[in-house]
Structures are given as structure tokens and as C-alpha cells.
TORVEX-792756 format. One line per field, with one value per residue: residue in one letter; z, x, y of N, C-alpha, C in turn; residue number from 0. Coordinates in steps of 0.05 Angstrom, whole numbers. Layout:
TORVEX-792756
code	(A,...)
n_c3	(Z,...)
n_c1	(X,...)
n_c2	(Y,...)
ca_c3	(Z,...)
ca_c1	(X,...)
ca_c2	(Y,...)
c_c3	(Z,...)
c_c1	(X,...)
c_c2	(Y,...)
pos	(NUM,...)
***
This chain:
TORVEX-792756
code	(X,X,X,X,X,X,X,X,X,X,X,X,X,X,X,X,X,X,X,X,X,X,X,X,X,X,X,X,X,X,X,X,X,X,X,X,X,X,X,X,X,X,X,X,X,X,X,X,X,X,X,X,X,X,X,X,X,X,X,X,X,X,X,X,X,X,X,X,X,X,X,X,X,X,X,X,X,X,X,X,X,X,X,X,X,X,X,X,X,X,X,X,X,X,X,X,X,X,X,X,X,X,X,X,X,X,X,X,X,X,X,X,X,X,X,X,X,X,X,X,X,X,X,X,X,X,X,X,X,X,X,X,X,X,X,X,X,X,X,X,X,X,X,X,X,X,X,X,X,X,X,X,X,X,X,X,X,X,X,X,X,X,X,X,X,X,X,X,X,X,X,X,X,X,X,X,X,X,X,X,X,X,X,X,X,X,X,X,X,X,X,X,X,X,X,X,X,X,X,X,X,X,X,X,X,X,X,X,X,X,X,X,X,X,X,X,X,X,X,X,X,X,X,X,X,X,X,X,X,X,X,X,X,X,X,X,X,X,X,X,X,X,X,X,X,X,X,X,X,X,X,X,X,X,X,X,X,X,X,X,X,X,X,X,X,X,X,X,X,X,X,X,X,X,X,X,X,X,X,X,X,X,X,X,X,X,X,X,X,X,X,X,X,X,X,X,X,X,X,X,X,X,X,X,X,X,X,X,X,X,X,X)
n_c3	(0,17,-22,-75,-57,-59,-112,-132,-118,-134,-198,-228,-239,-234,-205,-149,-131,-122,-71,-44,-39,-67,-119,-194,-218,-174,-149,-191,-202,-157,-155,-204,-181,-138,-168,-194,-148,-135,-185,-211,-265,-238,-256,-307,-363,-384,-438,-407,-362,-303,-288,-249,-255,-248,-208,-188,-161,-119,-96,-69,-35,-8,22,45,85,123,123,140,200,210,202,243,283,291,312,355,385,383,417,475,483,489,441,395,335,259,208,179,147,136,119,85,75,28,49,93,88,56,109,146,126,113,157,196,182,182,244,255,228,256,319,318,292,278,259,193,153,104,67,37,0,-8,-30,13,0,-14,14,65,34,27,78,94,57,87,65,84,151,182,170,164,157,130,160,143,106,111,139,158,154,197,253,277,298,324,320,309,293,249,229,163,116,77,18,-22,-61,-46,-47,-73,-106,-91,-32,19,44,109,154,138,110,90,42,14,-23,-71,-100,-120,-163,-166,-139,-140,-98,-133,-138,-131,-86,-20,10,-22,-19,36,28,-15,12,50,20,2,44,59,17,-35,-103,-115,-166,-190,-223,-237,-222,-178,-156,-125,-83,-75,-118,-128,-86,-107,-152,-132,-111,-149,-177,-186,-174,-116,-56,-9,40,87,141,143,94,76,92,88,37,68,103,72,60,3,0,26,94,104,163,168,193,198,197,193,170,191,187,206,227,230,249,223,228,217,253,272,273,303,328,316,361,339,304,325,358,302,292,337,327,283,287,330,296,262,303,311,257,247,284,281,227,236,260,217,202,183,222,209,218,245,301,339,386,451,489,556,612,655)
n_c1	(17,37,66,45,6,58,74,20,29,80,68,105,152,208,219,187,215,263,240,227,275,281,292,273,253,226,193,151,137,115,68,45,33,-6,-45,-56,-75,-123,-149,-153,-130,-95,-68,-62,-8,33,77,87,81,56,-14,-75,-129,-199,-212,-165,-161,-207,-178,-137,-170,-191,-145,-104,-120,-109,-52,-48,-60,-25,27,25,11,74,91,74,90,146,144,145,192,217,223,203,182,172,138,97,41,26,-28,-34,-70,-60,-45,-29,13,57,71,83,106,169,204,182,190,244,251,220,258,314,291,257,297,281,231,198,166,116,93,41,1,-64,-129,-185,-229,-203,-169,-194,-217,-179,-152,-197,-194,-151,-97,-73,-54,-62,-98,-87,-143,-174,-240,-301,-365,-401,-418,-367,-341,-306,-263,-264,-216,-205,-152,-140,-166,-160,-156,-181,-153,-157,-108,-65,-16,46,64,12,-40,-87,-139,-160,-229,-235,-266,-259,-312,-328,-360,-339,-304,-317,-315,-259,-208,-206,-160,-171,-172,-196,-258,-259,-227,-219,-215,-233,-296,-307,-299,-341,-397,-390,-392,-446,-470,-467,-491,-461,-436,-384,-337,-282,-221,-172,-160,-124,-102,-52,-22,34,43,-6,5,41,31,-7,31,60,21,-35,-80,-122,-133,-168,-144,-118,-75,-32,-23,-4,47,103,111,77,124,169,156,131,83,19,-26,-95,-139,-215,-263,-311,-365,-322,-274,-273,-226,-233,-181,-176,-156,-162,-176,-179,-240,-247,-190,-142,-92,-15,31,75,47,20,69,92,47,36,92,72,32,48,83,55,28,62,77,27,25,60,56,9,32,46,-1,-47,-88,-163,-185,-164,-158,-164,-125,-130,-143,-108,-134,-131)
n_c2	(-24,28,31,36,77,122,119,137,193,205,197,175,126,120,167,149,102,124,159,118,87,44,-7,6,-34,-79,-45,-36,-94,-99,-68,-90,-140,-127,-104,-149,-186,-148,-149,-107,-57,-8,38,85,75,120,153,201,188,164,158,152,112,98,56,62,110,107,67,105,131,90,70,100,128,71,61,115,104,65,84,124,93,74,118,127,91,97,139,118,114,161,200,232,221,208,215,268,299,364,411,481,534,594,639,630,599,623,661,629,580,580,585,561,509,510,512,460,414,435,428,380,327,275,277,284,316,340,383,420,474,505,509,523,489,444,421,411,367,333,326,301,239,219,233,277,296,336,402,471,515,573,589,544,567,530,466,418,342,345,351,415,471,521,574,636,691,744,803,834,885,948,950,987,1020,1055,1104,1129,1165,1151,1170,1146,1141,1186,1160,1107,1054,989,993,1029,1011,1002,1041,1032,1015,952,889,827,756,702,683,625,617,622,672,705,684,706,759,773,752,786,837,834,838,885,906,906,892,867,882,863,897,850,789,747,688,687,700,732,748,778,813,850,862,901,939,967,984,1033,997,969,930,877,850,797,818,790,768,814,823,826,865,910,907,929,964,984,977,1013,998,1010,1003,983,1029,1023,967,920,874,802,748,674,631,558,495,431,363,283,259,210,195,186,246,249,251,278,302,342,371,398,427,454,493,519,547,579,609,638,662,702,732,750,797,818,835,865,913,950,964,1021,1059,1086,1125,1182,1215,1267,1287,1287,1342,1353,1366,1428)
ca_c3	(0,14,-52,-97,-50,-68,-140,-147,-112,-158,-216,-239,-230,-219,-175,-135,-135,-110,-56,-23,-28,-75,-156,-201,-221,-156,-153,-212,-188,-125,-167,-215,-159,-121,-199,-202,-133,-138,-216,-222,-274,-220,-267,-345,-370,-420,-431,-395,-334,-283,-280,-240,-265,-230,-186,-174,-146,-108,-79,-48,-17,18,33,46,122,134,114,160,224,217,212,275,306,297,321,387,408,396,443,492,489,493,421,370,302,248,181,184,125,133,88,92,44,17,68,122,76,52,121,172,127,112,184,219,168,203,272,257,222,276,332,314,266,265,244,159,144,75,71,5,3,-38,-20,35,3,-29,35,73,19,29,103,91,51,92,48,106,176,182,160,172,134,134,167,115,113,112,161,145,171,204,280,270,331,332,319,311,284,236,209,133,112,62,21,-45,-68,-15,-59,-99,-101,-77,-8,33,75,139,166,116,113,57,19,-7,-39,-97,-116,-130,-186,-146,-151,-113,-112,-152,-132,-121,-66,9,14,-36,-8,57,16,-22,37,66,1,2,67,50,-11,-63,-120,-118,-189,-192,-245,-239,-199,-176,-136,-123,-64,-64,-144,-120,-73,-130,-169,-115,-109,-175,-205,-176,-162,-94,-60,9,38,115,145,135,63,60,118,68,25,92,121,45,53,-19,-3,56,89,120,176,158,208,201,169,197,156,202,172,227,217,248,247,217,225,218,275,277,267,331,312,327,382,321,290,346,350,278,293,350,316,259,300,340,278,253,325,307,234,247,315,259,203,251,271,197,190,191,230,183,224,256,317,346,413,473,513,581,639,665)
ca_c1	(0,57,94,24,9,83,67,6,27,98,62,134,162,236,220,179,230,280,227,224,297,284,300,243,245,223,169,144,133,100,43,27,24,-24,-66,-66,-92,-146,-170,-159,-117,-96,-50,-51,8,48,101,80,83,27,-44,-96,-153,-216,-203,-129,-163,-220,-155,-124,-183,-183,-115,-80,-126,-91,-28,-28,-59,-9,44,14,19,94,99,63,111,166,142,149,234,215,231,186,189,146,119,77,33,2,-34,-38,-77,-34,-34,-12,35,80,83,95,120,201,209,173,201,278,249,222,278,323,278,258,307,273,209,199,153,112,71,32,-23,-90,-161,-196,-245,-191,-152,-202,-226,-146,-149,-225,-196,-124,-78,-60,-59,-90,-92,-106,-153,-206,-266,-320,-390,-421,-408,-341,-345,-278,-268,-243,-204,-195,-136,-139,-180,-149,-174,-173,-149,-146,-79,-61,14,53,57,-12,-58,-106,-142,-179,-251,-233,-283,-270,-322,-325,-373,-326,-278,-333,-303,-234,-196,-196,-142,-188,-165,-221,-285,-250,-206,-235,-223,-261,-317,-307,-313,-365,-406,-397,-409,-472,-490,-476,-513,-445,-426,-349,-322,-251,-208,-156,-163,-104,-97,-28,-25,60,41,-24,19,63,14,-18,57,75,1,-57,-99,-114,-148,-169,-134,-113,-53,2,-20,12,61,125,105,81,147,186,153,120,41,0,-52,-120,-172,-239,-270,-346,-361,-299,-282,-250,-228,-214,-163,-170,-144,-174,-170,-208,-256,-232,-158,-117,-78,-5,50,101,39,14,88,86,27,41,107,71,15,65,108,30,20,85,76,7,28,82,38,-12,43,46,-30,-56,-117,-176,-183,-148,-171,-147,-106,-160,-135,-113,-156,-114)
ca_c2	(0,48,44,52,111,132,123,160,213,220,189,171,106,129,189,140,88,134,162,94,81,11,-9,9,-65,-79,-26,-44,-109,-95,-48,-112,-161,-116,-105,-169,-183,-140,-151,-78,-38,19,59,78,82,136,163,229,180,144,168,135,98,98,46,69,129,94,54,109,135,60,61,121,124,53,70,131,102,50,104,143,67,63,137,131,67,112,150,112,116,190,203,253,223,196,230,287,311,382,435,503,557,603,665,624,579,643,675,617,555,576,597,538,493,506,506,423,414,438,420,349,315,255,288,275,337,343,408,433,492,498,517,514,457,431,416,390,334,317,316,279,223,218,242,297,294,359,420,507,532,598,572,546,582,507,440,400,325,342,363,440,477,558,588,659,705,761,824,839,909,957,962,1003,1032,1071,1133,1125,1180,1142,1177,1134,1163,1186,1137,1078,1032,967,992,1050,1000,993,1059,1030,986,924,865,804,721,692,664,592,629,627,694,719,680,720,787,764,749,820,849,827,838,907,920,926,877,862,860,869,889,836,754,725,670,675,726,748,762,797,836,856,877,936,948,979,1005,1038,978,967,905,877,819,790,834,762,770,835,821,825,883,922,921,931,994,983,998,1012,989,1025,985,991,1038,1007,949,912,843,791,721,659,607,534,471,411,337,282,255,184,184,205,269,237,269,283,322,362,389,409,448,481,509,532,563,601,630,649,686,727,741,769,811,840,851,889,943,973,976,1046,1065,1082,1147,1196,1217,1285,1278,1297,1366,1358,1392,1445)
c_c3	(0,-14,-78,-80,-61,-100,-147,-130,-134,-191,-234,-228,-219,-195,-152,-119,-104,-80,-34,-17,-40,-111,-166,-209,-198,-143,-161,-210,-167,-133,-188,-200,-151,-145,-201,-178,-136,-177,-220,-234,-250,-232,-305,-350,-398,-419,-413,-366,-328,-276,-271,-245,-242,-200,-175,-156,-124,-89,-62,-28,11,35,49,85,134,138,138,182,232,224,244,299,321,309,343,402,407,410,468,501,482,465,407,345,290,218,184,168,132,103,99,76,46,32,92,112,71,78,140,163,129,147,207,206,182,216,274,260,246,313,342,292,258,261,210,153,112,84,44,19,-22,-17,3,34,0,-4,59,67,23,61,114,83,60,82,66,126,187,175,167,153,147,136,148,132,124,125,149,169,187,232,273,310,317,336,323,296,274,226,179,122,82,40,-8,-35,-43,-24,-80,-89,-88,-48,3,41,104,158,151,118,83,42,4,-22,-62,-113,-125,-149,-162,-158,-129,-119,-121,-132,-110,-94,-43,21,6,-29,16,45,3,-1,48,57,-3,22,68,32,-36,-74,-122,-158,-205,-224,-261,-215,-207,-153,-113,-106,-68,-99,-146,-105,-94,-148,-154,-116,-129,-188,-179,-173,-135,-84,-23,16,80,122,147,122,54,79,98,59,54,103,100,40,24,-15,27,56,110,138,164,190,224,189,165,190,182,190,197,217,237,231,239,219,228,246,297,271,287,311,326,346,361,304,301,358,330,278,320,346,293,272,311,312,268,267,315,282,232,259,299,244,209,261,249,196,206,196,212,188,245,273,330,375,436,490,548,596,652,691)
c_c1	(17,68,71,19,32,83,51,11,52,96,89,141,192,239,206,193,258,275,235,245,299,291,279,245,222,197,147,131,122,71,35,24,2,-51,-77,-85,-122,-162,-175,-134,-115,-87,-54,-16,24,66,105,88,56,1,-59,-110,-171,-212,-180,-143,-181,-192,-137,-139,-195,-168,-102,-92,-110,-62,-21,-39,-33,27,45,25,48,110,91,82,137,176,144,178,230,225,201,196,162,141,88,65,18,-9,-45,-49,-60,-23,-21,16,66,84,87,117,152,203,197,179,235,262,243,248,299,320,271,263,297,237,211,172,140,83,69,2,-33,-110,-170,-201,-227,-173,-176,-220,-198,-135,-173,-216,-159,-102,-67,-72,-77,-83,-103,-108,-167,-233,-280,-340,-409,-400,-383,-343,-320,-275,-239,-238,-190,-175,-125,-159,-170,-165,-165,-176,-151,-131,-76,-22,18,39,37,-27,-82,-114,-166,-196,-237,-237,-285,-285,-319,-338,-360,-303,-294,-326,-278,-231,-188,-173,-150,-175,-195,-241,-277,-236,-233,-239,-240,-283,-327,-315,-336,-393,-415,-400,-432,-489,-491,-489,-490,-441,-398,-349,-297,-238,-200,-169,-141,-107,-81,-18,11,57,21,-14,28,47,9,4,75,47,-14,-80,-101,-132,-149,-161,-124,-78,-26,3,3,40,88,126,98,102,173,178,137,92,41,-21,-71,-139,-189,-249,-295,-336,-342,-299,-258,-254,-214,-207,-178,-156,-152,-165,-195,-210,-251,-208,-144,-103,-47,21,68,74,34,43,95,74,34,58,96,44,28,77,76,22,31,79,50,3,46,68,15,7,41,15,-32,-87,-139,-188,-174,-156,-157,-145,-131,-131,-139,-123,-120,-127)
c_c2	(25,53,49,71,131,137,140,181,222,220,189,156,106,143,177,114,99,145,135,76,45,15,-1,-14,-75,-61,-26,-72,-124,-86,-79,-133,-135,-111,-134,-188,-179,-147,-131,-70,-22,38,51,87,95,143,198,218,161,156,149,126,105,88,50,92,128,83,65,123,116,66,79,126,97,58,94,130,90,64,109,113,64,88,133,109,82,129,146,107,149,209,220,253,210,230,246,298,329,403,453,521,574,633,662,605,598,656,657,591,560,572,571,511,481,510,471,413,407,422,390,333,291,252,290,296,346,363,415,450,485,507,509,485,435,408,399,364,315,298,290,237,209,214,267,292,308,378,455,507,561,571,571,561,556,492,429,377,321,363,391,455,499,567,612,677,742,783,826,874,912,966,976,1010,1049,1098,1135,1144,1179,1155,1155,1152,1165,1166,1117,1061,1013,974,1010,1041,989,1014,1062,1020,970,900,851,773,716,676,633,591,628,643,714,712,698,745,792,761,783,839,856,835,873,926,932,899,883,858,880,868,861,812,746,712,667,699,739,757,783,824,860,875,913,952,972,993,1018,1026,985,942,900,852,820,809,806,765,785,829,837,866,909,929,927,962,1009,990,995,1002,1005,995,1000,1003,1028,985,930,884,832,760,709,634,581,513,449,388,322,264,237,173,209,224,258,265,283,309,350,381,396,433,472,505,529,559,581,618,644,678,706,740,756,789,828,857,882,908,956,972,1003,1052,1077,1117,1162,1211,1242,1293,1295,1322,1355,1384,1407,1454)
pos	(0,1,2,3,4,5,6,7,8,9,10,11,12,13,14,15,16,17,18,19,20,21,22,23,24,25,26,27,28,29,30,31,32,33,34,35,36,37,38,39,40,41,42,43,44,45,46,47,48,49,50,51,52,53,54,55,56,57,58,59,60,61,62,63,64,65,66,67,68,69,70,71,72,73,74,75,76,77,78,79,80,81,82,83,84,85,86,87,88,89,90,91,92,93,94,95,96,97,98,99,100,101,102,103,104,105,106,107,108,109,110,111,112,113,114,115,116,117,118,119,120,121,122,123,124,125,126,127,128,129,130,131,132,133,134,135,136,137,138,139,140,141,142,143,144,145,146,147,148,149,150,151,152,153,154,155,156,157,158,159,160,161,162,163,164,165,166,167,168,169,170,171,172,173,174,175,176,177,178,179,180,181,182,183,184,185,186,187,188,189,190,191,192,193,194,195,196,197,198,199,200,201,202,203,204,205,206,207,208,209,210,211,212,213,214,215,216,217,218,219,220,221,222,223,224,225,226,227,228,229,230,231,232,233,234,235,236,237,238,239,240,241,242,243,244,245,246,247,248,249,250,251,252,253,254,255,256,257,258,259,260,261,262,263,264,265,266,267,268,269,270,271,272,273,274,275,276,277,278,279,280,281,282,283,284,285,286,287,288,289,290,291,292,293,294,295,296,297,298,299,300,301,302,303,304,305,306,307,308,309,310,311)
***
């Protein structure tokens, strides 16, 4: 079960080969015994590489929960010689992926060398159909609007600002509220994005239609963008974290009308979360605390309030 998990995840017989530290003979070998087992093709094969078949992909929504209790199994007895190791798969969407993964990546690393760490971002839903069908341990996302069959646990709760060019003509209201960002050029992540759902949402509840110039997905190219034109766009203060302290744009709170997006933690219901994971997370949760406790010193208040006269 390990080395077809290993396959369709590198869908490359060599790079999977090399992964597991065996021949591809040998590999190779292991995947048609197990085909032939079952009376299932699992893989087509081309020269592009290994794609799944139906049943290949049915097979690792079997497997891949066996595969990593049995893990978690051989992690919890090594706990008992007081050791923290074992393979840890998380996922992160992409505002918490650019400001906590480098940085809590060396602290594992460092911290617990015999920790084996595989982290990839993507969508909210996207992440927890991954963590759903255990292909990740668990994962932060932005809270959904609707139920997830997956026990979620509260993180933080962020505000979403603002931000435009440093030196852009642009003047904010005194008193900014969201609905006056219908009078900008917007640069928003698209629809498919979990943030845009969040704006979307409070759009609505205010009575404006969002529709942005520019959709990117790809938040340190989104940055980039506000950075150099006269766009401007509303996003979580980690987003901008970088760009904020590069001195490249600013960012305004919303005075009224204030958007806040909250992170948690997801796993699922019936698969222990293991000791080697739960230090993963705590590291990454902490470098999160910091990078957001940063980001919030360059935000600029949304109004300016003029200093109260002492009594004489």
C-alpha cells in the first residue's frame, strides 16, 4: 500500500522508486502483484508518466487512512523511548503557507530531526477533501460558511485590511467603511479562493457587487501587483506582511463594516492526531501568532482621531 500511495502521488516510476529508497524493477513489481490481486488496472500508462484509473483512485481513498494510522501506530511506540518522530503531512492555504512555512520549516527541522515533514497549500475545500480522505494529517484553513465532517479547533481570528501603493494617489474616507472599496480598481483572488468568499459574503451583506479588475490567486504576485500600479485590493494583514514592512504599499482598517477572517485547524474525527503532529502544529501556529502581531504594527488606523486636551 505504501509504494502505490508513493506512486500516485509521484506518478513517476523512478521518482517513486528513489522516494522509497528501492529499484524500479522492484516497484514495478509490487504495483502488478497488487493489480493483479485486486482484478484492477490501478494505473494507465504513457510516456508522460502514471495516471490513475478509476479504481487506482478509489484505492487510495481506501488506503492512504490505513497506511497513516499504521504510521501514527509506529509513532506513538516511539514515544514511549521518549523520542518525536514519524511523518507528518500538513496543508496550509496560501496566506498562512507564505508567512509561517520557511520559518517553521527550520524550527522542525532543527527541533525534531527525526520528524519527515511534507507540507503543500490549496483551497480551503480543497484541503479539507485531502485531510477527509487521509492524504493529510490535518490542516489550517479559513473557516468554511457550511459544516465540514472534520473536528475544526480555533486558531486565531485576523482582520482583513485595506492596502493600495505607498505613494498612490489614492485617499482613503476618513471613516472607511467596505462599501467605499466599490469605488476603487480592485485586484481580488477569484471566486474559487476562500477569501473571496469572505468578501463576497460581506459584500452582500452590504448592498455592493465586488467585481474586480484583476483575480489572482497567487497572493506574493497579488501583492506585486498593488505594489507597482494603482490597483488596490483587500486581503488579511500576513497576506501583506512582506510588502508592509518593504515599505512598498500601505494598508487602511476599515473603520465600520470591519471584515475579520478565522483560521482553524482541521483533522479528521476518527484518526488520533499523532505526538510528532501536534508538534508540527504548535510550531507553525506560534510562527502564525508572530507574523500576524508583525503585520498588525504597519497597519494604519482608518481614522485619525485628534489627541483629547488635558484639563488644566
Amino acid at each position: 500500500m505504501q509504494y502505490f500511495l508513493c506512486l500516485a502521488e509521484e506518478k513517476n516510476v523512478t521518482r517513486a522508486a528513489r522516494q522509497l529508497n528501492i529499484v524500479q524493477p522492484a516497484l514495478s513489481m509490487q504495483i502488478a502483484k497488487l493489480e493483479a490481486e485486486l482484478g484492477q488496472k490501478l494505473f494507465d500508462r504513457s510516456v508522460q508518466g502514471m495516471t490513475l484509473t478509476s479504481a487506482g483512485e478509489a484505492l487510495v481513498r481506501l488506503t492512504a487512512p490505513i497506511v497513516r494510522d499504521a504510521e501514527h501506530a509506529r509513532q506513538e511506540m516511539a514515544q514511549l523511548g521518549g523520542r518525536i518522530s514519524g511523518r507528518v503531512s500538513v496543508g496550509l492555504i496560501t496566506s498562512v503557507a507564505q508567512s509561517t512555512m520557511a520559518s517553521s520549516s527550520a524550527t522542525v527541522a532543527s527541533r525534531y530531526p527525526e520528524i519527515t515533514l511534507s507540507a503543500c497549500e490549496g483551497y480551503t475545500e480543497t484541503l479539507v477533501d485531502w485531510v477527509n480522505t487521509g492524504q493529510l494529517d490535518f490542516a489550517l484553513i479559513n473557516v468554511p460558511r457550511r459544516k465540514t465532517p472534520l473536528a475544526a479547533h480555533h486558531i486565531m481570528d485576523e482582520e482583513m485590511v485595506f492596502a493600495f501603493r505607498k505613494d498612490s494617489p489614492m485617499k482613503p474616507a476618513a471613516k472607511l467603511r467596505f462599501d467605499h472599496i466599490a469605488n476603487f480598481d480592485l485586484v481580488l483572488p477569484s471566486k474559487r479562493h476562500g477569501l473571496r468568499l469572505i468578501l463576497d459574503e460581506h459584500a452582500a451583506a452590504v448592498g455592493i457587487d465586488l467585481r474586480p479588475r484583476l483575480e489572482l490567486d497567487t497572493l506574493p504576485a497579488l501583492c506585486d501587483v498593488i505594489a507597482t500600479t494603482d490597483f488596490a485590493t483587500v486581503l488579511p494583514t500576513i497576506a501583506l506582511r512582506q510588502s508592509l514592512a518593504s515599505g512598498t504599499i500601505r494598508a487602511h482598517r476599515f473603520d465600520e463594516q470591519r471584515i475579520v477572517r478565522s483560521i482553524a485547524w482541521v483533522h479528521h474525527p476518527r484518526r488520533a492526531v499523532s505526538v510528532a503532529a501536534k508538534a508540527v502544529l504548535e510550531i507553525i501556529s506560534h510562527d502564525l501568532a508572530q507574523a500576524a502581531a508583525v503585520a498588525r504594527e504597519f497597519v494604519e488606523p482608518s481614522s485619525r482621531r485628534k489627541p483629547r486636551k488635558r484639563a488644566v
